[in-house]
C-alpha positions as CSV (number, residue, x, y, z in Angstrom):
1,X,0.0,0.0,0.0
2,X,2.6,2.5,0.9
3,X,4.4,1.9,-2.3
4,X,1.1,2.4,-4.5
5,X,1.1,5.8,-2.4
6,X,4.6,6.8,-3.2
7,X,3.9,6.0,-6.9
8,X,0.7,7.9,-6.8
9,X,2.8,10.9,-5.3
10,X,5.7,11.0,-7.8
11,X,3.6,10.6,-10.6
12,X,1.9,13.6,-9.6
13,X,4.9,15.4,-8.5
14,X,6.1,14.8,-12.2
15,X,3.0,15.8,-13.8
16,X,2.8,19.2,-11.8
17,X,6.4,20.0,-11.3
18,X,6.7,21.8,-14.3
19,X,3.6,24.4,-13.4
20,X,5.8,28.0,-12.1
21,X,2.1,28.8,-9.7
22,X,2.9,25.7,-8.0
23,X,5.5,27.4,-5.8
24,X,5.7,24.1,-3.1
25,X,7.1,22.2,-5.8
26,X,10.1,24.2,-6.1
27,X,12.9,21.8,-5.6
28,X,15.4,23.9,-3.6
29,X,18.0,21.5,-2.7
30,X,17.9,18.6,-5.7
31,X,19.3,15.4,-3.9
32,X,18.4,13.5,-0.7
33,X,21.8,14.9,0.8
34,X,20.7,18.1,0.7
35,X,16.9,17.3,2.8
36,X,19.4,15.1,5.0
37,X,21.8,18.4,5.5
38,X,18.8,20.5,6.0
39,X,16.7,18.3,8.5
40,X,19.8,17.7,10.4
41,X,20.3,22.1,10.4
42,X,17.1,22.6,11.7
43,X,17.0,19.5,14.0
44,X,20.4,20.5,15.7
45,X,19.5,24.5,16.1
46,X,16.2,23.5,17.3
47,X,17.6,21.7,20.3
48,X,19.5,24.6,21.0
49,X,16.8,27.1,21.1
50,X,14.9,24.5,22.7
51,X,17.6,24.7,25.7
52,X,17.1,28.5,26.3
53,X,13.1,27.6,26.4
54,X,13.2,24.8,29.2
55,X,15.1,27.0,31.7
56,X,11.7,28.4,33.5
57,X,8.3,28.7,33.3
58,X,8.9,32.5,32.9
59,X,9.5,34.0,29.3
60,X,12.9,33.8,28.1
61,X,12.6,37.3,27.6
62,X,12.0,38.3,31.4
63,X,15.0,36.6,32.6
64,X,17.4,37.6,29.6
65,X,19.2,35.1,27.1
66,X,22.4,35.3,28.4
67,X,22.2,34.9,32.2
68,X,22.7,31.8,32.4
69,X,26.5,31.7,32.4
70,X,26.7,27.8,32.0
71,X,24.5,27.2,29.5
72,X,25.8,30.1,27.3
73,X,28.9,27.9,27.2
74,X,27.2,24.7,25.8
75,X,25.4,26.8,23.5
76,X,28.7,28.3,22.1
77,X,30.2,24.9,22.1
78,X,27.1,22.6,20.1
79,X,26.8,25.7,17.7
80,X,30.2,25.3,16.6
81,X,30.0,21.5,17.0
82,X,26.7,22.1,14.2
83,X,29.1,24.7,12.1
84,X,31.7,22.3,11.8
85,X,29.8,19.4,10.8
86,X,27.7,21.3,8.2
87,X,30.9,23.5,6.9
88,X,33.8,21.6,7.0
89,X,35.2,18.2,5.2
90,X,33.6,16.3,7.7
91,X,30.1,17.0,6.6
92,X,31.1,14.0,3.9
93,X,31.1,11.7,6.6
94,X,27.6,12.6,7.4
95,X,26.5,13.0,3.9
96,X,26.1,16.6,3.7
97,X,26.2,18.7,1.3
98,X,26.4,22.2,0.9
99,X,23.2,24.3,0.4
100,X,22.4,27.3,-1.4
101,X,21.6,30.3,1.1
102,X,18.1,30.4,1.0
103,X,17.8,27.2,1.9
104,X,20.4,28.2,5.4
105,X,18.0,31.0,6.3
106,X,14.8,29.0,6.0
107,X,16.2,26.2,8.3
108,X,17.4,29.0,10.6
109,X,13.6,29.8,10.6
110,X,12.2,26.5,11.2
111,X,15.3,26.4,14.3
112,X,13.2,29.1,16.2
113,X,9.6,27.8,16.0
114,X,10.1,26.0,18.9
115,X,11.0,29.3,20.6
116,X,8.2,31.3,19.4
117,X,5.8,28.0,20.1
118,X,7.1,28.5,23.9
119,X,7.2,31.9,24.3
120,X,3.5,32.2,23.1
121,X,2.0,29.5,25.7
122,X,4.0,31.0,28.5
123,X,2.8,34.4,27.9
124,X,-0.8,32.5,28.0
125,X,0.2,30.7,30.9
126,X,0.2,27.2,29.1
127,X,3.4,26.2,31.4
128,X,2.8,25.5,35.0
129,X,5.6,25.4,37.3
């Protein structure tokens, strides 16, 4: 069944590829590499947003980004863990591959939805201490 369903999906991904109004069929990256590179970009900044949201119940905003001494430090260390893993020779290991930059700022994007998610049910008190 799912493979009737995949069929079904390229065959229509095929037949409207090709139509310019059809803007969420733009193919921005080309390969599987480059969803892999992506998803693992947004998946890896996510958690570190994420980090700066599970501090308190209070809004991140209240008690400031950077007072948190510690945590600034592992923050600072995973991002450049991330930035050498996406921008360095050993992003072949992973199969990476390099991405044009529209496709970095739109998985920057999709890194803070977590933070806006948070912010927004703390502000109407969602999150109970």
């Amino acid at each position: 069944l799912l493979s009737l369903f995949k069929i079904a999906y390229e065959r229509r991904f095929l037949q409207e590829s090709n139509i310019t109004n059809k803007w969420w069929y733009k193919d921005l990256s080309g390969t599987i590499e480059g969803g892999r590179t992506l998803t693992f970009m947004v998946l890896a900044l996510s958690q570190i947003v994420q980090s700066f949201n599970m501090r308190s119940s209070k809004s991140l905003f209240k008690i400031g980004f950077f007072t948190n001494t510690t945590l600034n430090k592992a923050v600072i260390i995973s991002l450049g863990l991330t930035l050498i893993v996406l921008f360095t020779p050993l992003s072949s290991i992973f199969s990476l591959v390099q991405l044009p930059v529209q496709l970095y700022i739109y998985g920057f994007a999709l890194a803070l939805v977590p933070l806006v998610i948070m912010e927004v049910s703390k502000a109407l008190n969602l999150i109970k201490e």
